[in-house]
N, CA, C and O atoms as a Maestro MAE file, in Angstrom:
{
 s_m_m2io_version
 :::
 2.0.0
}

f_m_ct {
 s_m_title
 :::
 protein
 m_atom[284] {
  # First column is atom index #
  i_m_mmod_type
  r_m_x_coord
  r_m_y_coord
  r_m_z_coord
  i_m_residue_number
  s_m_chain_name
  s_m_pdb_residue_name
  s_m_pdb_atom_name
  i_m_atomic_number
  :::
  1 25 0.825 -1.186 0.000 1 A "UNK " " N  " 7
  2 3 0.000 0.000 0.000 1 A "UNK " " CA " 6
  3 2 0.871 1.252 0.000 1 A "UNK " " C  " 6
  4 15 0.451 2.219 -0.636 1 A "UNK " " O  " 8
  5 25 1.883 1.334 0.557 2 A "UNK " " N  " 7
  6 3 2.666 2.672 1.068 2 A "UNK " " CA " 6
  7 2 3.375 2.549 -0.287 2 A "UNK " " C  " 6
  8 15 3.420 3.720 -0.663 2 A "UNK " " O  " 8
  9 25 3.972 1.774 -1.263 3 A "UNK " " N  " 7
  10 3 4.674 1.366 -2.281 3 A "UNK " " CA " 6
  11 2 3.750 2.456 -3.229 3 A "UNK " " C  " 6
  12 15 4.277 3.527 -3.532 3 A "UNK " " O  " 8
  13 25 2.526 2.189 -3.630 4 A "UNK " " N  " 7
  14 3 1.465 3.035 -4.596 4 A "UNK " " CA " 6
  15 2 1.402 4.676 -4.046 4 A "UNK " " C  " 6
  16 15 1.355 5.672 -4.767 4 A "UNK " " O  " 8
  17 25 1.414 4.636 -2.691 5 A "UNK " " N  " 7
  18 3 1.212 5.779 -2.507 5 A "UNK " " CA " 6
  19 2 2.541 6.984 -2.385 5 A "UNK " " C  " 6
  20 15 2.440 8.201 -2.232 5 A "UNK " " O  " 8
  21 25 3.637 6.233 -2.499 6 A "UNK " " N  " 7
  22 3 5.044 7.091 -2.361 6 A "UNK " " CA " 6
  23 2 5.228 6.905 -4.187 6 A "UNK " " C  " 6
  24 15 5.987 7.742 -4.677 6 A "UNK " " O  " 8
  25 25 4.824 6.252 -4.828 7 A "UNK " " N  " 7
  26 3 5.202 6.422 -6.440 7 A "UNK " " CA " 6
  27 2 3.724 7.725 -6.581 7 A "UNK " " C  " 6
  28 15 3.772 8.613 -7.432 7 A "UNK " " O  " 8
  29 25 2.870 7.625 -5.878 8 A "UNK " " N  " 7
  30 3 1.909 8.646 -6.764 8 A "UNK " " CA " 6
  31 2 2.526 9.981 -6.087 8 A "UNK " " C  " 6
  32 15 2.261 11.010 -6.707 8 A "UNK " " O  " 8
  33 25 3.184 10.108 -5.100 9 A "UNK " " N  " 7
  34 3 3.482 11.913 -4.427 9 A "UNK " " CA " 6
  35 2 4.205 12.069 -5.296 9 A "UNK " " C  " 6
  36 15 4.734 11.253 -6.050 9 A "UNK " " O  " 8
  37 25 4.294 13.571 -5.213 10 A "UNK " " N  " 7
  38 3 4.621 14.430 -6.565 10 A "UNK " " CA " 6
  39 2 4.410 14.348 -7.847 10 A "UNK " " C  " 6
  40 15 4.942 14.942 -8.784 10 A "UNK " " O  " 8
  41 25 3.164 13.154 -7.790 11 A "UNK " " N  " 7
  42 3 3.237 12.931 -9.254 11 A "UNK " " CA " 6
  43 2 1.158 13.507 -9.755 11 A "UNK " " C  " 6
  44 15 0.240 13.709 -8.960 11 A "UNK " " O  " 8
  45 25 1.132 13.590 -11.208 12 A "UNK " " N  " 7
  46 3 -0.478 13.818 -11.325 12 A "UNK " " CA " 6
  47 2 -1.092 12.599 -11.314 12 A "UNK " " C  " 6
  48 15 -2.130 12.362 -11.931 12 A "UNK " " O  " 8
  49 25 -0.520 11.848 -10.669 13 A "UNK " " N  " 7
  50 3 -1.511 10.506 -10.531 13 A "UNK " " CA " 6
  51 2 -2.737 10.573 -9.347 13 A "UNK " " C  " 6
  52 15 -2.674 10.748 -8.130 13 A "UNK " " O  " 8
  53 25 -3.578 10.410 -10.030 14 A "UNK " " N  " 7
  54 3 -4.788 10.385 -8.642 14 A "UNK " " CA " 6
  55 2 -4.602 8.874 -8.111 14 A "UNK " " C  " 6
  56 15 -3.828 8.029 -8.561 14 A "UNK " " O  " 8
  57 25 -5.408 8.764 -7.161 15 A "UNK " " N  " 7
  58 3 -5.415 7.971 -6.596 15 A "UNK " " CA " 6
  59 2 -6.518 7.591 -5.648 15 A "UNK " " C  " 6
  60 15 -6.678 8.195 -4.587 15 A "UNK " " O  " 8
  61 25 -7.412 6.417 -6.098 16 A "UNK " " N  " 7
  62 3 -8.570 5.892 -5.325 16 A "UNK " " CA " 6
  63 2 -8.447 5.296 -4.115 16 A "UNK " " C  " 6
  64 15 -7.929 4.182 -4.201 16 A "UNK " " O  " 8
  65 25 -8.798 5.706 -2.786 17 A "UNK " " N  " 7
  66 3 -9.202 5.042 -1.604 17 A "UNK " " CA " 6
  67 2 -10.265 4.725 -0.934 17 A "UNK " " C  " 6
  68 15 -11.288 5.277 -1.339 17 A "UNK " " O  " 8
  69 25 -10.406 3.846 0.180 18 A "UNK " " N  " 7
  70 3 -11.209 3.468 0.557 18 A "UNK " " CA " 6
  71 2 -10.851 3.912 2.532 18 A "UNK " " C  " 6
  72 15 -10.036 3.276 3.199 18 A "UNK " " O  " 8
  73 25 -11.369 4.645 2.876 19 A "UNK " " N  " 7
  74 3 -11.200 5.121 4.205 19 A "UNK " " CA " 6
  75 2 -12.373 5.642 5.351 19 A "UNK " " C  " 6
  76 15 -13.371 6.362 5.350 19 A "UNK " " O  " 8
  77 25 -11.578 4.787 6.351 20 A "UNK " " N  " 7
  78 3 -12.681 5.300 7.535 20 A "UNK " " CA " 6
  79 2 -12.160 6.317 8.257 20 A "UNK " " C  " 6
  80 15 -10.944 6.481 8.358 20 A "UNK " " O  " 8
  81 25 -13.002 7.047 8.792 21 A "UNK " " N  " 7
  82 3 -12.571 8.214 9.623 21 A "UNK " " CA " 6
  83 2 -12.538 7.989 11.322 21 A "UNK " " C  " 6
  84 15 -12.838 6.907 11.826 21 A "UNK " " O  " 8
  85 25 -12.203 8.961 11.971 22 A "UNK " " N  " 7
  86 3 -12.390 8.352 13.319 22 A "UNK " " CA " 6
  87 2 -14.061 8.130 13.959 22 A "UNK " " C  " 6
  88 15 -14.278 7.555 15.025 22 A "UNK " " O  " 8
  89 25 -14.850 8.553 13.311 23 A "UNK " " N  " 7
  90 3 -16.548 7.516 13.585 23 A "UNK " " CA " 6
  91 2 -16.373 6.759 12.853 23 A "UNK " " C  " 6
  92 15 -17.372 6.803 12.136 23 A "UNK " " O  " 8
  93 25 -15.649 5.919 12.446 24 A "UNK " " N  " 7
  94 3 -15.814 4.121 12.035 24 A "UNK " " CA " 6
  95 2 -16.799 4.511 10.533 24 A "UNK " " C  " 6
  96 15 -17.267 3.501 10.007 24 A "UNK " " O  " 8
  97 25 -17.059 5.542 9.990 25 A "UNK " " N  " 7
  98 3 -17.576 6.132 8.907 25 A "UNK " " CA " 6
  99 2 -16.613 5.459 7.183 25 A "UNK " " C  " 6
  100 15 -15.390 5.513 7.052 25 A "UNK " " O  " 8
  101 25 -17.104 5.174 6.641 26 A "UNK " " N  " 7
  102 3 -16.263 4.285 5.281 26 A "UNK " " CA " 6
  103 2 -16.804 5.514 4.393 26 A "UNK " " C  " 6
  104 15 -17.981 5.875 4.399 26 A "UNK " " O  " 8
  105 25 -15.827 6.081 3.664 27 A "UNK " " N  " 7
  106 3 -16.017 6.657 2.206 27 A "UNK " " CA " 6
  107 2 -15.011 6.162 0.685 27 A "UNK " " C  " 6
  108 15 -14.271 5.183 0.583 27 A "UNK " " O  " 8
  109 25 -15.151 6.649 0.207 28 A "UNK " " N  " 7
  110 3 -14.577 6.684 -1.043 28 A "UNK " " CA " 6
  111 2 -13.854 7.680 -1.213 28 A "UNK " " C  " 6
  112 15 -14.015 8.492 -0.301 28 A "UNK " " O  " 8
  113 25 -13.155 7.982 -1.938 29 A "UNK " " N  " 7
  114 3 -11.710 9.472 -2.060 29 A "UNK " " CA " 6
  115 2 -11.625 9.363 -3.510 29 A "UNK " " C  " 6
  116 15 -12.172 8.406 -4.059 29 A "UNK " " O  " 8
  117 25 -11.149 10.026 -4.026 30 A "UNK " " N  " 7
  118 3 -10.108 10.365 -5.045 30 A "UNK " " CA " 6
  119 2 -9.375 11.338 -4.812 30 A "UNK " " C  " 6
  120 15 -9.926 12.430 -4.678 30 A "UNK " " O  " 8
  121 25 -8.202 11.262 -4.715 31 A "UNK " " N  " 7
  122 3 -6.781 11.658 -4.170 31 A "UNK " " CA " 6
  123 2 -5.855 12.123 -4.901 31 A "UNK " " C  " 6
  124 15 -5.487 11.186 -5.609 31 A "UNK " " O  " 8
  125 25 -5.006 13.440 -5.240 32 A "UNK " " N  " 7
  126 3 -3.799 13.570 -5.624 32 A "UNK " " CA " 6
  127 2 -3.231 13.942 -3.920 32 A "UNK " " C  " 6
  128 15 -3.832 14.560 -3.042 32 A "UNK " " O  " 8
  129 25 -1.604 13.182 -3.878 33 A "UNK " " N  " 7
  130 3 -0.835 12.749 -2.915 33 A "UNK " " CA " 6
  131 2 0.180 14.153 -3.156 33 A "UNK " " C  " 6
  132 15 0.611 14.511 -4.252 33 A "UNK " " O  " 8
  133 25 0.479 14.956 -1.604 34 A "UNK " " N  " 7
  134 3 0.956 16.420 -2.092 34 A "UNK " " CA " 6
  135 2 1.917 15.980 -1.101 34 A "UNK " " C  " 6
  136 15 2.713 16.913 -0.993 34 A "UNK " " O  " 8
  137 25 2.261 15.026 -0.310 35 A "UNK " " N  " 7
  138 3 3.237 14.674 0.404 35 A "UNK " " CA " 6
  139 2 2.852 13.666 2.003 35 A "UNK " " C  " 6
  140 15 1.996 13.775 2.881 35 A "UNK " " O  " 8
  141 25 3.877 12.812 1.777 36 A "UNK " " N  " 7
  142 3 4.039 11.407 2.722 36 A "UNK " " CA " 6
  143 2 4.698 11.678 4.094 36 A "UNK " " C  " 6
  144 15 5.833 12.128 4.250 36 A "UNK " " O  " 8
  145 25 3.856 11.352 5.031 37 A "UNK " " N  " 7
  146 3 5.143 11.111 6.167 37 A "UNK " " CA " 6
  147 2 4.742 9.730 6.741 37 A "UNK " " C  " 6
  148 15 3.835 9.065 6.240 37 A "UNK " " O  " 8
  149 25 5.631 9.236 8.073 38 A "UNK " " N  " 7
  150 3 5.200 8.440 8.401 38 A "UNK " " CA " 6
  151 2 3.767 7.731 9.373 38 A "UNK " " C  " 6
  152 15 3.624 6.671 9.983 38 A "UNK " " O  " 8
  153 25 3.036 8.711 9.172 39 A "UNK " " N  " 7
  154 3 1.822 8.269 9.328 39 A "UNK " " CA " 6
  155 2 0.432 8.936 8.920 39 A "UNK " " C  " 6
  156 15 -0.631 8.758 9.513 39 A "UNK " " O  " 8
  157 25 0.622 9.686 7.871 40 A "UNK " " N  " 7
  158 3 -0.361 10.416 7.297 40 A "UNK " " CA " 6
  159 2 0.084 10.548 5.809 40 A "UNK " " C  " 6
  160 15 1.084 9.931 5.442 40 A "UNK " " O  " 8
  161 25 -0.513 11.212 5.066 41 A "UNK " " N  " 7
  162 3 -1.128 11.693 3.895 41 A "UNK " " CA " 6
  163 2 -1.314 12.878 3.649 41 A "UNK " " C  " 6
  164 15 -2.427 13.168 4.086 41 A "UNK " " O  " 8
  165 25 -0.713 13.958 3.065 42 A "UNK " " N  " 7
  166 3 -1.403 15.112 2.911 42 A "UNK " " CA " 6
  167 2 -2.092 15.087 1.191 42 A "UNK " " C  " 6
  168 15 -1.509 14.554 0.247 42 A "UNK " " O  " 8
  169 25 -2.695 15.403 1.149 43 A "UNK " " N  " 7
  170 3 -3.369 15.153 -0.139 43 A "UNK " " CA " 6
  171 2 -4.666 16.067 -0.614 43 A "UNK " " C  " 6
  172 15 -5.450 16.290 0.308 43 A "UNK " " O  " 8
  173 25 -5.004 16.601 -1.821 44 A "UNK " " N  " 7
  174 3 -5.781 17.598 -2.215 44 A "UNK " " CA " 6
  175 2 -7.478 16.076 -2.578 44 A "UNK " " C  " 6
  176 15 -7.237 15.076 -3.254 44 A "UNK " " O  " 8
  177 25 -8.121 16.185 -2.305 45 A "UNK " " N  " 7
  178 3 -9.187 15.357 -2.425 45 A "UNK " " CA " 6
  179 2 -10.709 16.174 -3.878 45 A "UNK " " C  " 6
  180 15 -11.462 17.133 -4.047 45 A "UNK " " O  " 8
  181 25 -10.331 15.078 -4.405 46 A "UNK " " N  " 7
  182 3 -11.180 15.696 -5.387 46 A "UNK " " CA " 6
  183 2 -12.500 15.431 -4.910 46 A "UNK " " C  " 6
  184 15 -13.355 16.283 -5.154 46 A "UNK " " O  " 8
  185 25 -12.872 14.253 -4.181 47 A "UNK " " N  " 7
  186 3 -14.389 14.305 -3.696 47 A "UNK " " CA " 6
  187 2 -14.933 15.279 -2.900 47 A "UNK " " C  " 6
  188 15 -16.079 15.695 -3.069 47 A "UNK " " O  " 8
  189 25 -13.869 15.846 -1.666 48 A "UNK " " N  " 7
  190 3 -14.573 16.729 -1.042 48 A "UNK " " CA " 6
  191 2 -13.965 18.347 -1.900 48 A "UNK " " C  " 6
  192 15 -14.142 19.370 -1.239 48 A "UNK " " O  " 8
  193 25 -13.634 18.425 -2.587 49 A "UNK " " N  " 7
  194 3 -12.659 19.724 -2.893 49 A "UNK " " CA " 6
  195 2 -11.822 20.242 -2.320 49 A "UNK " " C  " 6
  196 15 -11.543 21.344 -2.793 49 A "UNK " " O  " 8
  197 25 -11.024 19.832 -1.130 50 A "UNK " " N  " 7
  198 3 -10.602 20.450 -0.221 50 A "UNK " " CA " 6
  199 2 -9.351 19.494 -0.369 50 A "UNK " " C  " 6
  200 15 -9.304 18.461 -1.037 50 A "UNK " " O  " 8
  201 25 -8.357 20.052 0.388 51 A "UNK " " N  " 7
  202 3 -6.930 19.728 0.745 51 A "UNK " " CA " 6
  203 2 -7.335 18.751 1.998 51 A "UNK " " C  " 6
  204 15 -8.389 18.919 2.611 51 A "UNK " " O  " 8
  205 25 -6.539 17.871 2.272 52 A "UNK " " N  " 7
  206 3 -7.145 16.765 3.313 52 A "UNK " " CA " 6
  207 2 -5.855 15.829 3.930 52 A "UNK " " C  " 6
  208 15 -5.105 15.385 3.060 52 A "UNK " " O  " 8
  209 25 -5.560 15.525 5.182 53 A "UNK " " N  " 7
  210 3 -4.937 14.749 5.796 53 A "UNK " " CA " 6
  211 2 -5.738 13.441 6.098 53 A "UNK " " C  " 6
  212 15 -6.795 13.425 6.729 53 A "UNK " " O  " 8
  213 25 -5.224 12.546 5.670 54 A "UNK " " N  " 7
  214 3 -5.573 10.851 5.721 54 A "UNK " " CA " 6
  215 2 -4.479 10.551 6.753 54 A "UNK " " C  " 6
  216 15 -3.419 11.177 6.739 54 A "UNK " " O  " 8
  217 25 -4.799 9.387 7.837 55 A "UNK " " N  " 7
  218 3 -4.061 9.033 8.334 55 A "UNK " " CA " 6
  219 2 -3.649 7.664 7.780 55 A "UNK " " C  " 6
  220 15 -4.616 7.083 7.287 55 A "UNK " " O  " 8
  221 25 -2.745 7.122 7.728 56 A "UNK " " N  " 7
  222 3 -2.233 6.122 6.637 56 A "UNK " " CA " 6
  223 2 -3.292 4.708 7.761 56 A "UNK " " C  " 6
  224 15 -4.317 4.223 7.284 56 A "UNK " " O  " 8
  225 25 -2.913 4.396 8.809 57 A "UNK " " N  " 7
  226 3 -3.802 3.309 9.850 57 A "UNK " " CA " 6
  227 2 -5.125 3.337 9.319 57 A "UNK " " C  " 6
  228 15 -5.673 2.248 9.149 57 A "UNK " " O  " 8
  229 25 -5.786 4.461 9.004 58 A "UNK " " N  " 7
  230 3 -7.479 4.689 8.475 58 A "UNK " " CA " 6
  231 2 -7.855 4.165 6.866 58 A "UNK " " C  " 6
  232 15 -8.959 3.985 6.352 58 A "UNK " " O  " 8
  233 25 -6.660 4.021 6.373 59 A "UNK " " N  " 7
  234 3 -6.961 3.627 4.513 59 A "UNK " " CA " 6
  235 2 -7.181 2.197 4.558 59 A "UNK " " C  " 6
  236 15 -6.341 1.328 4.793 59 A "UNK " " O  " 8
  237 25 -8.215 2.081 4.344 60 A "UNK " " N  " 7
  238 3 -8.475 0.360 4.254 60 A "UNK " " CA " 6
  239 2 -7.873 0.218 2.570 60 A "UNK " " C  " 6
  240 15 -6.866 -0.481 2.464 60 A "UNK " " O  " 8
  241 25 -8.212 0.596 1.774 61 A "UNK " " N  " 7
  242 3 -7.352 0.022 0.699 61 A "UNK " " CA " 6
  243 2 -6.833 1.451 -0.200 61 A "UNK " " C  " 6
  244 15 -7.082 2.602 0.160 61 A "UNK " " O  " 8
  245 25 -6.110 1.095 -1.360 62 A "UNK " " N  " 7
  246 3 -5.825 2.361 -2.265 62 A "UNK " " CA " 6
  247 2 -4.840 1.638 -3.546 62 A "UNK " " C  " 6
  248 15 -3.867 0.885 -3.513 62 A "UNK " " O  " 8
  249 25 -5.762 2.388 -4.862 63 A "UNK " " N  " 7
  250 3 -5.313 1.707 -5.789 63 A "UNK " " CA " 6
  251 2 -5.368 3.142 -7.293 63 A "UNK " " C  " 6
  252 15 -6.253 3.960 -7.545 63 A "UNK " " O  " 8
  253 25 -4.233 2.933 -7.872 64 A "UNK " " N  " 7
  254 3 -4.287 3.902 -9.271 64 A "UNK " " CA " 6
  255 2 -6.307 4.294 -9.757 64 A "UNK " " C  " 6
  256 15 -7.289 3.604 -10.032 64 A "UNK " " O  " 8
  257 25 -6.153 5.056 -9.685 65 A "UNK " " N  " 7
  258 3 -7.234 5.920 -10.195 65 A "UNK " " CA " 6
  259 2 -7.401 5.539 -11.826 65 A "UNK " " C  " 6
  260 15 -6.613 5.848 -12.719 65 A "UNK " " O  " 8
  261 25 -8.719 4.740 -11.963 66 A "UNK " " N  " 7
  262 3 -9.217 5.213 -13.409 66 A "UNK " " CA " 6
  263 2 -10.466 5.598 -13.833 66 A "UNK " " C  " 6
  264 15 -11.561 5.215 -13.421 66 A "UNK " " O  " 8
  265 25 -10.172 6.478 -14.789 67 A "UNK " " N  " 7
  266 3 -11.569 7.103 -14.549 67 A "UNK " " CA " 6
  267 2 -12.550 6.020 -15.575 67 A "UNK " " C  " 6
  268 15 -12.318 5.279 -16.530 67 A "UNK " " O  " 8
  269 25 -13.561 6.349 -14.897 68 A "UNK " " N  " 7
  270 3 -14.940 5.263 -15.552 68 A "UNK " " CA " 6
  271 2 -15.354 6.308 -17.012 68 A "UNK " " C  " 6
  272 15 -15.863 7.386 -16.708 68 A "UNK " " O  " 8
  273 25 -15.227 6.132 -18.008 69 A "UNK " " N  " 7
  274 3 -15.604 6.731 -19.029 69 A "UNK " " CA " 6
  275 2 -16.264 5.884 -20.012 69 A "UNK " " C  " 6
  276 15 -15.785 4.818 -20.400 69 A "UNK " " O  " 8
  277 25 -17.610 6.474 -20.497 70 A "UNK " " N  " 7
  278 3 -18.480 5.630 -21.281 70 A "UNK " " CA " 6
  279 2 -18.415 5.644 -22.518 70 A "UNK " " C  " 6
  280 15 -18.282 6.733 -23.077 70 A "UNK " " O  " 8
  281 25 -18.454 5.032 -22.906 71 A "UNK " " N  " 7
  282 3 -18.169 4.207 -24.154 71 A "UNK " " CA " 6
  283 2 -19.025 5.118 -25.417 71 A "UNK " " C  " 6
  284 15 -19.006 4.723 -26.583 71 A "UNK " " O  " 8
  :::
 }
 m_bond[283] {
  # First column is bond index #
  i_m_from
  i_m_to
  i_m_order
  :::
  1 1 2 1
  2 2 3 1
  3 3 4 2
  4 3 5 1
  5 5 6 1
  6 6 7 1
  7 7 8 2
  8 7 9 1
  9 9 10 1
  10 10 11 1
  11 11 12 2
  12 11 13 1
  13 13 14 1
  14 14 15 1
  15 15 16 2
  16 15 17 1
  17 17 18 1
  18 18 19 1
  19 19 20 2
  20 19 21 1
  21 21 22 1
  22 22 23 1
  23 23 24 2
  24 23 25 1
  25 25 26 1
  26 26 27 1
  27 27 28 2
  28 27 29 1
  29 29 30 1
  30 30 31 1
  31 31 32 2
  32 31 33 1
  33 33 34 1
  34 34 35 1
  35 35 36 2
  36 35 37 1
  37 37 38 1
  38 38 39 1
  39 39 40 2
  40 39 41 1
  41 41 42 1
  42 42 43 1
  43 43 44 2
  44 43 45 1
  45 45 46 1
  46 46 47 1
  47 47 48 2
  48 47 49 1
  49 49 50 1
  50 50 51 1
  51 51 52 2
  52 51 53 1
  53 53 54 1
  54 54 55 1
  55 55 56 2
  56 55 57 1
  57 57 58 1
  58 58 59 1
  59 59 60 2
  60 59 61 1
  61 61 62 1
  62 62 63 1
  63 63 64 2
  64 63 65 1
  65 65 66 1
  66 66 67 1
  67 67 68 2
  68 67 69 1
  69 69 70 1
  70 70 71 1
  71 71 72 2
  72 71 73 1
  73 73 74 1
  74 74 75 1
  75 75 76 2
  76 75 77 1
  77 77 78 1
  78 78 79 1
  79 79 80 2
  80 79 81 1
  81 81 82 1
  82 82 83 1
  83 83 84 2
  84 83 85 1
  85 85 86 1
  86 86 87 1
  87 87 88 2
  88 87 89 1
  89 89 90 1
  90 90 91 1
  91 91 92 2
  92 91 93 1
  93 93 94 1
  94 94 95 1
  95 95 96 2
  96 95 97 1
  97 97 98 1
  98 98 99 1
  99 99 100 2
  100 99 101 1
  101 101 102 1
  102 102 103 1
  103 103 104 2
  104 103 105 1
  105 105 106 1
  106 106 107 1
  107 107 108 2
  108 107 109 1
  109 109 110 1
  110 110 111 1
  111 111 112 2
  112 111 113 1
  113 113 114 1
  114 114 115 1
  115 115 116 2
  116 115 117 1
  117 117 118 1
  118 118 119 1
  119 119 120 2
  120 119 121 1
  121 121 122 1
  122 122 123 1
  123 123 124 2
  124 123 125 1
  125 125 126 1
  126 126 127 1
  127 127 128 2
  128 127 129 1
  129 129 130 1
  130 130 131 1
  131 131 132 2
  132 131 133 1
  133 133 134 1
  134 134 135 1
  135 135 136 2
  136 135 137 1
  137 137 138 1
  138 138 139 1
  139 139 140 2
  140 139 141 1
  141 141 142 1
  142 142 143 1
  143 143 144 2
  144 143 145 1
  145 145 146 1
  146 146 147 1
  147 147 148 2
  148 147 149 1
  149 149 150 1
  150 150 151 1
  151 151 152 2
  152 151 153 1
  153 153 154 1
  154 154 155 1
  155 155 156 2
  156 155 157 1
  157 157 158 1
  158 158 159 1
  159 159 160 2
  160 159 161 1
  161 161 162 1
  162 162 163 1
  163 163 164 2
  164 163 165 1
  165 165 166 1
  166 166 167 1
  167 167 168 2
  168 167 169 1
  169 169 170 1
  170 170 171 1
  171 171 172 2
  172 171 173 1
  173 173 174 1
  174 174 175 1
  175 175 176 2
  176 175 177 1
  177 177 178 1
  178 178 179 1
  179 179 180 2
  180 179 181 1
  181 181 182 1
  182 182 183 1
  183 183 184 2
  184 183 185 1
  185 185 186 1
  186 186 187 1
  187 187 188 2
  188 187 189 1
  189 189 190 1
  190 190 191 1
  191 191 192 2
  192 191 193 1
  193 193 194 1
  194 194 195 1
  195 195 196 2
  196 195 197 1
  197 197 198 1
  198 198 199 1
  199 199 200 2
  200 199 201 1
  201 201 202 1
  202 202 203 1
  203 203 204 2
  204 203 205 1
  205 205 206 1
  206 206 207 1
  207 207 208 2
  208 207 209 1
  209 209 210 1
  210 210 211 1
  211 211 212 2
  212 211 213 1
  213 213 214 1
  214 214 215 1
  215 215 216 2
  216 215 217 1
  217 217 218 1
  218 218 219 1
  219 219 220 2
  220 219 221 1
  221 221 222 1
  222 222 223 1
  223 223 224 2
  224 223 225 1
  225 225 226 1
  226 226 227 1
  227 227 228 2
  228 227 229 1
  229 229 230 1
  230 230 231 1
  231 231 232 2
  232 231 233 1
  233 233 234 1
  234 234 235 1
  235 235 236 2
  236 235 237 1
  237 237 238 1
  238 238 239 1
  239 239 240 2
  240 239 241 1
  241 241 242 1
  242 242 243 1
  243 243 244 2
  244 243 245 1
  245 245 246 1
  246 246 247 1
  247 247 248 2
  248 247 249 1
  249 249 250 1
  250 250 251 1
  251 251 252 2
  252 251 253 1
  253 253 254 1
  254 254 255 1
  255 255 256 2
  256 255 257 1
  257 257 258 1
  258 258 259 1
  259 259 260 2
  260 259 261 1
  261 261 262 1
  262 262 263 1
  263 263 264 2
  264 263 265 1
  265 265 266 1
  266 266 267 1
  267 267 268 2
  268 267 269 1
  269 269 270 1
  270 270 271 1
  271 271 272 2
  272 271 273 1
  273 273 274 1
  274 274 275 1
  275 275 276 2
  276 275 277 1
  277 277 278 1
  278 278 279 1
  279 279 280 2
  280 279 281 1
  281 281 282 1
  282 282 283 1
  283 283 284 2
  :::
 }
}
């Protein structure tokens, strides 16, 4: 997991997660990664519009972003 997410910082790769917050709350993300430490995420979030700290313990999963485009 930390492998995907240190190749997407600094890069325009978005990036899809799956995260709970501290109410045990599950959402969905789409993510560009603006910098890593060792236990968070700083990251600009395209779902909520806002700039956003993830704590890395809270990401249940995270995988390259593609966008669903119809045919």
């Amino acid at each position: 997991m930390k492998g995907i997410i240190n190749r997407a910082n600094g890069t325009d790769q978005r990036l899809e997660l799956i995260y709970m917050n501290n109410d045990n709350q599950i959402s969905q993300r789409i993510i560009k990664v603006l910098a890593v430490t060792d236990q968070s995420i700083k990251a600009y979030c395209y779902t909520k519009q806002q700039f956003r700290t993830f704590k890395l313990e809270n990401i249940l999963s995270v995988a390259p972003f593609r966008s669903r485009r119809s045919a």
